[in-house]
Structures are given as C-alpha cells and as structure tokens.
Backbone bond lengths (Angstrom), bond angles and torsions (degrees), N, CA, C in turn:
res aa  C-N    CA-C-N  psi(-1)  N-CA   C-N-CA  omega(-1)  CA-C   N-CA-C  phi
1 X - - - 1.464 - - 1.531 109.72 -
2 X 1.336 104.06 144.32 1.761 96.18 -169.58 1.883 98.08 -130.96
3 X 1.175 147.97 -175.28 1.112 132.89 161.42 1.602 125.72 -68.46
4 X 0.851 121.00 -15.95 1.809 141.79 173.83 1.525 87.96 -74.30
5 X 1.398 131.49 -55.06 1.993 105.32 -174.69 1.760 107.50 -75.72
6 X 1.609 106.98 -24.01 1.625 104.08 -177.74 1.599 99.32 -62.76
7 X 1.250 136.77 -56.11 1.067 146.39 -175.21 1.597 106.41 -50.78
8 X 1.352 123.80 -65.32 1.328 115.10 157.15 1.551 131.28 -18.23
9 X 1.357 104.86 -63.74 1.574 114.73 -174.97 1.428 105.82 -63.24
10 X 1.653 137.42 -22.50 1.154 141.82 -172.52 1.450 96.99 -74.16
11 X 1.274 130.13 -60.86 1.233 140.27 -142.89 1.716 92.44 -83.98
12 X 1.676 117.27 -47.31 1.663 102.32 164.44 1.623 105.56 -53.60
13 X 0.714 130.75 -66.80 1.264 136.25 -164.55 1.522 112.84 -49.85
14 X 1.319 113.51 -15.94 1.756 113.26 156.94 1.016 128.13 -111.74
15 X 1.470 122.41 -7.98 1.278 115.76 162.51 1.416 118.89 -110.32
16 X 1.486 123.36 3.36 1.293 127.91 149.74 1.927 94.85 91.26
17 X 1.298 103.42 -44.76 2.222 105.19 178.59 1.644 75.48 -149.34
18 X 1.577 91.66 149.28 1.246 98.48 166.43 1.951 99.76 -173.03
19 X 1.314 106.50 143.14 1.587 118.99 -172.53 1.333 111.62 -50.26
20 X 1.174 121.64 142.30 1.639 138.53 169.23 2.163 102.36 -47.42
21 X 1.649 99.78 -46.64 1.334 90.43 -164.71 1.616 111.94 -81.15
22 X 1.989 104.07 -28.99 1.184 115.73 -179.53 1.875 96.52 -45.17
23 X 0.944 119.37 -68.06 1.272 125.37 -159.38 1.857 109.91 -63.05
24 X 1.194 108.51 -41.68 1.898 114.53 157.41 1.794 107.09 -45.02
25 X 1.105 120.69 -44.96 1.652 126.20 -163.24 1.454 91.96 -96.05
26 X 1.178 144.61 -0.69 1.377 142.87 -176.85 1.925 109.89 -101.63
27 X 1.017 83.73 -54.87 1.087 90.56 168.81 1.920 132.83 -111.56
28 X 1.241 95.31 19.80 1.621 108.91 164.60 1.325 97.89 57.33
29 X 0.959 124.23 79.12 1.837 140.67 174.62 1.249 103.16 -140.64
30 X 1.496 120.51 173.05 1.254 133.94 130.02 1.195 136.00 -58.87
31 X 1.566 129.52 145.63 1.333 113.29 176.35 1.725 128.20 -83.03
32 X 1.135 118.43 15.67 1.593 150.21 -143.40 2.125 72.94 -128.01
33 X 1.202 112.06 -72.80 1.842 112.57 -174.82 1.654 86.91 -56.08
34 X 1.489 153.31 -47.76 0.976 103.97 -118.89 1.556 89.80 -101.89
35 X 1.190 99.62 -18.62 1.533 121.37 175.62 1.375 131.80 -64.42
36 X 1.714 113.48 -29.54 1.533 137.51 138.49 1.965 108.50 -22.99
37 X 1.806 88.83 -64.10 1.569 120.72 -158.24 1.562 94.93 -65.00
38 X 0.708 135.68 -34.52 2.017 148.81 -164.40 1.193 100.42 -91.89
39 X 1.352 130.24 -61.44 1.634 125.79 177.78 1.951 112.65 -52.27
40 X 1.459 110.40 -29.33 1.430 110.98 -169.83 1.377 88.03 -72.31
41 X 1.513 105.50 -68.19 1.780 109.29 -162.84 1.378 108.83 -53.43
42 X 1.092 129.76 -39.76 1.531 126.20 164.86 1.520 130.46 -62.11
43 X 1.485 115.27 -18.76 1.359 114.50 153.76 1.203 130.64 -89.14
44 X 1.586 118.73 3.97 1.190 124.84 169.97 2.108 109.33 -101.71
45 X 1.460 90.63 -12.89 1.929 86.97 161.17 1.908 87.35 102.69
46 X 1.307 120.80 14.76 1.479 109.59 -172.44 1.831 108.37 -93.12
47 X 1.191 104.79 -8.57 1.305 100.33 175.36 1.558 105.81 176.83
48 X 1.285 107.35 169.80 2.206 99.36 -167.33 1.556 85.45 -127.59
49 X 1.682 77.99 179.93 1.582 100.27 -155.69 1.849 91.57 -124.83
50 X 1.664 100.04 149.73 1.463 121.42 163.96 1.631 103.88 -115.63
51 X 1.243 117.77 -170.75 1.481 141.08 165.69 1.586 92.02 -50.34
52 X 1.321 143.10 158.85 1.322 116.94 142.92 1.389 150.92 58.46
53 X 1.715 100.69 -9.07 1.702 117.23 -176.53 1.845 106.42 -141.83
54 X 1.099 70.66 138.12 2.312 78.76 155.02 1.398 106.24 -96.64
55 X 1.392 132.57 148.84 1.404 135.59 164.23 1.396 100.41 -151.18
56 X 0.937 106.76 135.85 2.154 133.50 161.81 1.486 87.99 -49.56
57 X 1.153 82.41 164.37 1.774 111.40 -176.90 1.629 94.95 -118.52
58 X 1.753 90.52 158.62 1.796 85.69 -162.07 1.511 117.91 -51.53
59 X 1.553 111.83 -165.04 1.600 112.35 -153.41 2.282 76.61 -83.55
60 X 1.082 113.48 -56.64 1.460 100.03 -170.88 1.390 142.88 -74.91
61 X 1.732 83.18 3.91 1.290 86.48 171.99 1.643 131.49 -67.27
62 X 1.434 150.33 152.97 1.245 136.80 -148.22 1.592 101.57 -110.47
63 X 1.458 109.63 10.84 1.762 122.05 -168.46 1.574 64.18 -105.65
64 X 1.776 138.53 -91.61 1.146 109.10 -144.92 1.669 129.39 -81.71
65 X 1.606 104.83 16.20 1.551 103.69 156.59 1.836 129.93 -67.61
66 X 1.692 75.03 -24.00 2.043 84.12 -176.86 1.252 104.72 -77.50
67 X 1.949 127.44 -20.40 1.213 122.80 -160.59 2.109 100.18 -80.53
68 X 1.675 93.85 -24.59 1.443 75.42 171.12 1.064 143.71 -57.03
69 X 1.370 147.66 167.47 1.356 141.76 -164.36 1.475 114.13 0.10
70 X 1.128 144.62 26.18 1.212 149.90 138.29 1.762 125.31 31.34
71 X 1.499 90.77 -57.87 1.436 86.25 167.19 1.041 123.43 -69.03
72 X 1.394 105.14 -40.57 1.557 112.29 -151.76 1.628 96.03 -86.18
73 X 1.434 131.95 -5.70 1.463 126.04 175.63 1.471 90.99 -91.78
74 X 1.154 130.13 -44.61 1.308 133.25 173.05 1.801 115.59 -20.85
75 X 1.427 103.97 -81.52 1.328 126.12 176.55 2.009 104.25 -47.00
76 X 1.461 107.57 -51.26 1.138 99.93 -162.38 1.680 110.42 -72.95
77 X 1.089 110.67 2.44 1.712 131.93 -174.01 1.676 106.55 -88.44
78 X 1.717 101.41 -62.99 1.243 110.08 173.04 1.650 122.96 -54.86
79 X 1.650 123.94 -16.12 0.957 118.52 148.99 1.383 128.20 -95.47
80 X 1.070 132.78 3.01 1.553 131.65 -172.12 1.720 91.65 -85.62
81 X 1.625 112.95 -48.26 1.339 101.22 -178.56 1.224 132.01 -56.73
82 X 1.497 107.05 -4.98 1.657 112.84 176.08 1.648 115.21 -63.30
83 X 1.879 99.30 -26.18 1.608 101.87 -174.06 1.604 107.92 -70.47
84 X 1.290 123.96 17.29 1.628 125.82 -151.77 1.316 110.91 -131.16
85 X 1.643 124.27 109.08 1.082 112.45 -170.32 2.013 122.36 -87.48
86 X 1.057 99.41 170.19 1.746 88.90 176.85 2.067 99.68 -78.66
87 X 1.083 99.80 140.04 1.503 130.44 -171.24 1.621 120.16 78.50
88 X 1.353 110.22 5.31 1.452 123.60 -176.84 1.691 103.46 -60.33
89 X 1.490 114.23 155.13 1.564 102.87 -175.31 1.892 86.23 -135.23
90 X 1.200 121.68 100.64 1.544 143.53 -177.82 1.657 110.44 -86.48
91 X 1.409 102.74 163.50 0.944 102.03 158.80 2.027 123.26 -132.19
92 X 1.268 116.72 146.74 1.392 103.94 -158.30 1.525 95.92 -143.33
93 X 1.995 108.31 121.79 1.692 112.14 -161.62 1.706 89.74 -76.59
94 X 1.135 109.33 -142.48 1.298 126.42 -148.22 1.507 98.10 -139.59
95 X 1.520 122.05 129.07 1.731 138.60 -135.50 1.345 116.34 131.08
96 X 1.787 92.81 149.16 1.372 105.74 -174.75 2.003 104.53 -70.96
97 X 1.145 115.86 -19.54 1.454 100.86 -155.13 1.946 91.33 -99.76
98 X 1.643 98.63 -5.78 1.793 94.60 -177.14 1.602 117.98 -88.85
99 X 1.843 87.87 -21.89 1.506 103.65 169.31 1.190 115.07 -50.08
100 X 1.568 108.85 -64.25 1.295 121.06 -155.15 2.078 100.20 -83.70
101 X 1.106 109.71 -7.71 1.690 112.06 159.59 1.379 113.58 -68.91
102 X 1.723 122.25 -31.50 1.120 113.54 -157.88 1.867 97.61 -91.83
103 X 1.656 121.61 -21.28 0.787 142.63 161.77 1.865 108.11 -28.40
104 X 1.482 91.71 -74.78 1.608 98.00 173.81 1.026 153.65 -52.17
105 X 1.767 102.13 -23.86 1.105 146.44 160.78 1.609 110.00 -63.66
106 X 1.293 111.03 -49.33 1.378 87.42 -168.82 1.769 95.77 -94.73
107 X 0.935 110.75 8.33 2.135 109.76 178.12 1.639 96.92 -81.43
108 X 1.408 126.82 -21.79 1.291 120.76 -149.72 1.713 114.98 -133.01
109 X 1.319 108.37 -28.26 1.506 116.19 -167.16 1.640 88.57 -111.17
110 X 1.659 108.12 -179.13 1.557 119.05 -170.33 1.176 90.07 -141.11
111 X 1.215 119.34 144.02 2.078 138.37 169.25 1.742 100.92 44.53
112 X 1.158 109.21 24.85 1.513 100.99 148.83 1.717 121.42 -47.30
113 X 1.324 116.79 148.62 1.227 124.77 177.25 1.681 97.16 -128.79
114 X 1.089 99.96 123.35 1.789 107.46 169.83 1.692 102.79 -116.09
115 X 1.576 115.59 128.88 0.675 145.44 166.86 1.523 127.07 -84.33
116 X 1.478 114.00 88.27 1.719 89.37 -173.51 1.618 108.32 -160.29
117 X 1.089 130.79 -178.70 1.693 152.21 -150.75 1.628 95.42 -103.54
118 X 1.306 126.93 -28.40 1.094 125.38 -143.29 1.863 110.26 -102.06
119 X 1.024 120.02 106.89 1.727 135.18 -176.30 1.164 107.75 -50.22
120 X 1.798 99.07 -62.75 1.765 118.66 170.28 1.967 110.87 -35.91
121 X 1.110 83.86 -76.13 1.642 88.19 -168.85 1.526 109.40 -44.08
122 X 1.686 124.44 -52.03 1.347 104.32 -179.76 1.492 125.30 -85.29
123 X 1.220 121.91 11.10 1.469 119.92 178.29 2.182 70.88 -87.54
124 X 0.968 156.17 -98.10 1.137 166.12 -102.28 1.094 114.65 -68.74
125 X 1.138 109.52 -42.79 1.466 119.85 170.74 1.693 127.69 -107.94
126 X 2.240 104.18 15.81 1.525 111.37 -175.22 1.608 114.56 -51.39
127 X 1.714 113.54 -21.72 1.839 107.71 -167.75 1.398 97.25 -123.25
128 X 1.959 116.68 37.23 1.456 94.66 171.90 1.535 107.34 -131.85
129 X 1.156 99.57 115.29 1.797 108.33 174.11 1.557 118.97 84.65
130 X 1.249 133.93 152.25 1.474 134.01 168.54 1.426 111.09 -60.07
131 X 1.437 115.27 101.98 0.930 123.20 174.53 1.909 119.18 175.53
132 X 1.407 85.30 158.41 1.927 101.76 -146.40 1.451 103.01 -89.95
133 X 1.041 136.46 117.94 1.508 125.80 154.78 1.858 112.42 -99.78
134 X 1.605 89.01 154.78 1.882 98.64 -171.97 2.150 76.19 -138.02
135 X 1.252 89.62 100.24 1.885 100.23 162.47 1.619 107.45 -91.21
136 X 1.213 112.28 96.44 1.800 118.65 135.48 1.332 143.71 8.45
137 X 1.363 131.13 54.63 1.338 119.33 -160.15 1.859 122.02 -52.37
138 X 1.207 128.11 162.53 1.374 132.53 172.10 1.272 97.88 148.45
139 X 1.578 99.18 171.64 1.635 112.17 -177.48 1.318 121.02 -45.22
140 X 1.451 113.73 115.92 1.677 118.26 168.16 1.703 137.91 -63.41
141 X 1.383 114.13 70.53 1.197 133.04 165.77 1.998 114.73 -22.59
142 X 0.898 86.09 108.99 1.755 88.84 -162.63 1.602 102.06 -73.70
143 X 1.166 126.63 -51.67 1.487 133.14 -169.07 1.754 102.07 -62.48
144 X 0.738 133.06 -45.03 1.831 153.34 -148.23 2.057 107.55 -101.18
145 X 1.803 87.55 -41.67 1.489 105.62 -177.81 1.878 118.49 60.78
146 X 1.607 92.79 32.72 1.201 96.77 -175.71 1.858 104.43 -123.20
147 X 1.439 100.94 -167.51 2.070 100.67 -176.95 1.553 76.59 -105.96
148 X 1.561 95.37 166.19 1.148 119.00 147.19 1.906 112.85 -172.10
149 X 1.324 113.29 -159.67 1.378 107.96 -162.72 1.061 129.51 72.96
150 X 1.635 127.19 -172.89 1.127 119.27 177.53 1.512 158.24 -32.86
151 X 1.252 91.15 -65.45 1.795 124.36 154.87 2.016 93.56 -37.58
152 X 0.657 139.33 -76.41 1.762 154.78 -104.68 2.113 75.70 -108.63
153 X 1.300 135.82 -34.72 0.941 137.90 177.97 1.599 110.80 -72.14
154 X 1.051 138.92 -55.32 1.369 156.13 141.65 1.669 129.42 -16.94
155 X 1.539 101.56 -50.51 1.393 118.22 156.22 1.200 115.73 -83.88
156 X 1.263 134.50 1.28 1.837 123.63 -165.13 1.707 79.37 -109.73
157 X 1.452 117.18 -25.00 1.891 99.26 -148.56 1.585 89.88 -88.16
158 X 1.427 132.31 2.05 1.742 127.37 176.65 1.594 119.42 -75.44
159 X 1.360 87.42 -15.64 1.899 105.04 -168.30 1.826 100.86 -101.50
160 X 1.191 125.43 147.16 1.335 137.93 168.34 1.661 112.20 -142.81
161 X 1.278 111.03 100.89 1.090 123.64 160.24 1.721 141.16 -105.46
162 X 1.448 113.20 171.06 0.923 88.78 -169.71 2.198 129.67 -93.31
163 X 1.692 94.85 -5.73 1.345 108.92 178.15 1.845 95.03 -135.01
164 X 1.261 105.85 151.49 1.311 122.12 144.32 1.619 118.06 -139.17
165 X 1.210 96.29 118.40 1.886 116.18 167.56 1.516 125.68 -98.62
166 X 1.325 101.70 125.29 1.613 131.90 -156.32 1.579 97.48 -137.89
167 X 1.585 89.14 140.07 1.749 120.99 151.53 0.964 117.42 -75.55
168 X 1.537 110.58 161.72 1.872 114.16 178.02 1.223 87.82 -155.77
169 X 1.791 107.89 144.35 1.260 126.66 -174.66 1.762 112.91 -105.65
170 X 1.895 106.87 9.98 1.306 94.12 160.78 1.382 82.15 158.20
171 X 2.061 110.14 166.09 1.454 108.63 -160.77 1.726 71.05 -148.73
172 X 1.583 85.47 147.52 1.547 119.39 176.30 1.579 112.91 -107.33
173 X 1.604 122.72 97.64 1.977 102.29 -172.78 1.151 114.64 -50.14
174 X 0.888 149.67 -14.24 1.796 138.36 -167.47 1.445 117.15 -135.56
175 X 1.678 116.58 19.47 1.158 128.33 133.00 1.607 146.46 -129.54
176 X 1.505 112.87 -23.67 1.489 138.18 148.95 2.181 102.59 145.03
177 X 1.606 84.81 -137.59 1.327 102.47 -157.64 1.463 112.81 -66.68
178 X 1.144 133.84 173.30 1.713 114.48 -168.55 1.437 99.48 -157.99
179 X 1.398 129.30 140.35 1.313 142.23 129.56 1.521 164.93 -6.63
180 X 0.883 171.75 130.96 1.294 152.08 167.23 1.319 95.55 -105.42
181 X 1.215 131.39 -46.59 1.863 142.13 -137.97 1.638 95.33 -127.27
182 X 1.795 101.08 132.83 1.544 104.63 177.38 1.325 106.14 -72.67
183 X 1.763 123.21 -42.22 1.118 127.44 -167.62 1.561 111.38 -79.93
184 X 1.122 121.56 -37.12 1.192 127.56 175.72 2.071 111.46 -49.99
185 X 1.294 68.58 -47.44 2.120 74.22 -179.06 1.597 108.02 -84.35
186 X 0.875 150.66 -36.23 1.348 123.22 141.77 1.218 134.07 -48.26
187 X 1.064 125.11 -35.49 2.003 116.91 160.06 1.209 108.19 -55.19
188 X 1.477 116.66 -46.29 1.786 106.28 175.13 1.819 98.60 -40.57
189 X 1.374 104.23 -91.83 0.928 131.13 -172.23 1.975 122.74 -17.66
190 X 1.442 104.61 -34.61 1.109 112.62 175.03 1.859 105.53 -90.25
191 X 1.808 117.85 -21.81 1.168 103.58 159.32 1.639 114.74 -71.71
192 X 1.056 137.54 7.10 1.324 106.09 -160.20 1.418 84.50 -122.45
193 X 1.050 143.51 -6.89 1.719 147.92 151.58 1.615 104.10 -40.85
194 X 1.604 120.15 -25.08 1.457 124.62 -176.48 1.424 111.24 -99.91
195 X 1.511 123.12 -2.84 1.370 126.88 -144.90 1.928 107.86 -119.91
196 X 1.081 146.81 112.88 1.501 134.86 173.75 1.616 110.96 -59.61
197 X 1.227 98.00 -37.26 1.948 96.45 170.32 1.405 122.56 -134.06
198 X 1.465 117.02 126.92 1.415 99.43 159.72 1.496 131.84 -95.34
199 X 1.128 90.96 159.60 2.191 87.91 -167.96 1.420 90.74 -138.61
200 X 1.780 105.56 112.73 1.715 127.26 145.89 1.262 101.38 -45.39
201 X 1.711 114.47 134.29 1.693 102.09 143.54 1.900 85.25 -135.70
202 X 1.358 94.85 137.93 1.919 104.14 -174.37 1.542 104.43 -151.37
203 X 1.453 111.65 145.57 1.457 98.94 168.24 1.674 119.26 -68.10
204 X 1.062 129.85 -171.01 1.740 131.73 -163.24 1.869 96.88 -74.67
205 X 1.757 109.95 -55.82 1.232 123.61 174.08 1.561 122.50 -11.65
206 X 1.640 96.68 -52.47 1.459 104.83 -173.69 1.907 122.43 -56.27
207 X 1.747 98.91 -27.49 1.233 110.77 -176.71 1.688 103.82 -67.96
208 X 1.523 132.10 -26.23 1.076 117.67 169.47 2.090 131.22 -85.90
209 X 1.343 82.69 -1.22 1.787 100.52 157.74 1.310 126.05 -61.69
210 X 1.074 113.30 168.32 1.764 133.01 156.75 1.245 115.38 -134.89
211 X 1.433 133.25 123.58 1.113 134.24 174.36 1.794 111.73 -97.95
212 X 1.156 115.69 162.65 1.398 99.80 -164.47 1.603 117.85 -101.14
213 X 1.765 108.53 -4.22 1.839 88.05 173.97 2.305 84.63 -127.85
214 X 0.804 115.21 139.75 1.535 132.49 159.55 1.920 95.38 -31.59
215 X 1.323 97.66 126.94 1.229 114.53 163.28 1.149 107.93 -121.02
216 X 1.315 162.40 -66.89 1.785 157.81 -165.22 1.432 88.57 -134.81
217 X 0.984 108.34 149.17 1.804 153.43 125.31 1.261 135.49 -26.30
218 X 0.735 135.09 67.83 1.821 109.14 -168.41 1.549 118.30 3.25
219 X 1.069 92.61 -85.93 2.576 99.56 173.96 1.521 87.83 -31.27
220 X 1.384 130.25 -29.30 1.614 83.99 -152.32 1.796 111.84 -94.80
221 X 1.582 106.31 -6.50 0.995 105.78 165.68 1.513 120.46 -110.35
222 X 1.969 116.58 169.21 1.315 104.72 -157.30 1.599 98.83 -136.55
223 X 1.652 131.78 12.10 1.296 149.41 178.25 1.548 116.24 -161.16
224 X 0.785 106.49 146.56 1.662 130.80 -171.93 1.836 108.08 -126.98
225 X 0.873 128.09 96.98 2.119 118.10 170.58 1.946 78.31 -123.20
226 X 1.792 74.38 120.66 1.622 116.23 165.95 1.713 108.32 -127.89
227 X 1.523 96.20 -167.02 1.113 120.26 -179.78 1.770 104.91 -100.67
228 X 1.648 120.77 -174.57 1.355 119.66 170.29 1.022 98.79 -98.74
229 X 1.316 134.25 17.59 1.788 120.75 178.31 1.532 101.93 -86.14
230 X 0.892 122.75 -28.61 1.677 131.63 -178.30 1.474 110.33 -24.87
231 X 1.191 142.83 114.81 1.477 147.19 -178.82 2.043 97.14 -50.88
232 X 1.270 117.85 159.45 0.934 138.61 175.56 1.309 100.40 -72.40
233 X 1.494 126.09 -60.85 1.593 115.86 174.78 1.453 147.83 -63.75
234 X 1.808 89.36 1.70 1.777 108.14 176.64 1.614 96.15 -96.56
235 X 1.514 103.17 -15.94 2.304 105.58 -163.95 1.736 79.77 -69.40
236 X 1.728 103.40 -60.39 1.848 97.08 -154.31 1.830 112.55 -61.63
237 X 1.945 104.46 -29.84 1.667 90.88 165.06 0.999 129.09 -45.53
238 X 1.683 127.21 -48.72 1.128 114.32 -171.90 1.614 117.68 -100.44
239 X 0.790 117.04 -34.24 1.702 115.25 148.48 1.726 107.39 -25.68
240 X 1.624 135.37 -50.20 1.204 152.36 -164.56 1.753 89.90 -78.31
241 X 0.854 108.83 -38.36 1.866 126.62 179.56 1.342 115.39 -59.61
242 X 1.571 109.50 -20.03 1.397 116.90 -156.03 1.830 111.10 50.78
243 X 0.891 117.54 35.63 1.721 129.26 174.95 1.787 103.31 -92.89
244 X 1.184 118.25 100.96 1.646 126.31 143.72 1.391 109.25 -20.30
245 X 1.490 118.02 126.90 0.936 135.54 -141.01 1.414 101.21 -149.71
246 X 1.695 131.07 89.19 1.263 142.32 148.97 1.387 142.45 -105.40
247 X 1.369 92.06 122.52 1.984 101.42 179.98 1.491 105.92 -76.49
248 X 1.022 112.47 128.12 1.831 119.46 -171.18 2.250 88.41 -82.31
249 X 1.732 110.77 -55.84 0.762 118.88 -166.84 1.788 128.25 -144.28
C-alpha cells in the first residue's frame, strides 16, 4: 500500500462509484496506473470493480469497514503489533482495524498464535507469514463473518491469555467504550473473561461516536492505540482512567 491507494480508497469511499478516468485526472496518473491500483485493492477485498468504475462494497459489509480510513487503521495496527512478542499466543475479536493488526502481526512477528471468533480475519491473512490461527466455534454471524453466542463462550473460556485486542464502534465520556452489535459485544466480552489485558486499538473518529449497547468500563480496559487527532479531553479521561495511553501517529 503506498499513499496513492490510501487516497484512492478515500475518494471511493465518498463517492460511493466513481470512473476509472475520474479518478486518473484526480489524482494525475494514468489510467493504465490507476487500473494497476484497483486490481491490487480489489484483490485484497478493499473495494470492487464494474466495467469502467471503482465502487465500495455495501455500508455492512466488513471488506468496506476496513476500507475506511485505511491508513490511518493501518499505521495504528503497525504499532499495536509492537505490544506482541514473537511466540506469544493472543487473542484478537473480530474488526476491520483487528484484521488488519493481525495482518502486521503476521508480516513482523514469528509462531504467533492468534486466537479469535473472527472467519474474516483468518481466511485474510491464511498465506501471510509464520503464523498459527485457533478460530472459535459458535454461531456464524453473516454480516461481521464472525462466531458468536453461546457455543463461542464455552470455547473462548479453555484458552487464557495474556492480551486481547478489540475494536469499538463508539465511546460515551461518563461511561466508557461502546458497541454497535448486541451479539458482537458479548463475544468480546466472553473473550476477555480469558484475557489479563484488554487493548483498544481504533482510529481517533470513533471517540466522536456512540455505539448503542456498553461494551467496557473504564477498569475493564488497560490500553488505548489511537491516532493524534484525539481531543485533549478524551487524552486526560482516560489517563484519569488510569488507561495506557498510545499515539500510533
């Protein structure tokens, strides 16, 4: 990925379809480059192709949640994996920004074991780098492409590790981290019953969300990797939280 495909994925991502040449004349390329640039990002699942056009994939799909801000989950990924040692055996929920962590993980660390719920993430990363996945059985969530429910509670509580890293779809100041999905946040939740720490990694954006059911607490989490866009009054909440506190960038 170079900044010319991050820039790409922005511009699908605001105009929802948009022309092969529009996007050559936008960004002062060729249409032969830009079309190179569309076949990569499209074989990696970041966005699909028409006759003649780039277009995003629908709003729920979990290929075009990763296409959002891209870079900037990118970067904040490439540092979270620094917290990860080579032979460490982790666990990692199900998300565009955990995907693309586990991504880094396997470009950079050796005999990692990732532990996780998520279908998406290990078909995504099955031919990249030495490294082990153990997938979670339970009900298969079609939109998300991950387990969850019962079953997925049962299998998470055999494993004890020492981190689990999770997305959040939005934070409340005067109660914590937040949700979109009922089922989704209880599979977290029943992974992190297996876990000594949990560690957010989210772009800054998310802090101006609301998600709609409570996922953690303040106490219940023990790291935060953001961006520097983060307002000064979300740094001293959780700093006030006693919450670990990292700028990816």
């Amino acid at each position: 990925m170079n900044d010319r495909h991050a820039q790409i994925l922005d511009l699908v991502n605001e105009y929802k379809k948009i022309e092969v040449n529009r996007l050559a004349e936008i960004l002062d390329v060729s249409q032969v480059t830009i079309r190179k640039d569309l076949e990569l990002l499209a074989e990696r699942g970041l966005l699909a192709r028409e006759h003649g056009y780039a277009l995003c994939h629908k709003a729920d799909d979990v290929n075009n949640k990763m296409a959002i801000h891209y870079e900037s989950k990118m970067k904040i990924a490439a540092k979270t994996a620094e917290m990860v040692a080579d032979g460490e055996t982790i666990m990692v929920e199900s998300g565009s920004s955990c995907t693309l962590l586990a991504e880094q993980i396997a470009k950079t660390k050796k005999d990692v074991t990732i532990v996780t719920n998520s279908a998406f993430l290990a078909s995504y990363i099955r031919d990249r780098g030495n490294i082990r996945i153990i997938l979670l059985g339970g009900e298969y969530q079609r939109e998300t492409q991950s387990m969850v429910g019962p079953l997925l509670k049962k299998y998470a509580s055999e494993f004890f590790v020492d981190k689990l890293f999770i997305g959040i779809d939005g934070f409340i100041p005067k109660v914590g981290f937040t949700n979109g999905e009922m089922m989704r946040m209880e599979a977290v939740r029943n992974m992190a019953e297996s876990a000594r720490q949990v560690i957010i990694l989210t772009d800054s954006s998310k802090f101006q969300k609301q998600g709609v059911v409570l996922q953690f607490r303040f106490s219940e989490v023990d790291k935060v990797v953001t961006d520097s866009k983060i307002s000064d009054e979300i740094r001293k909440l959780l700093e006030k939280n006693h919450i670990n506190l990292t700028i990816a960038y």
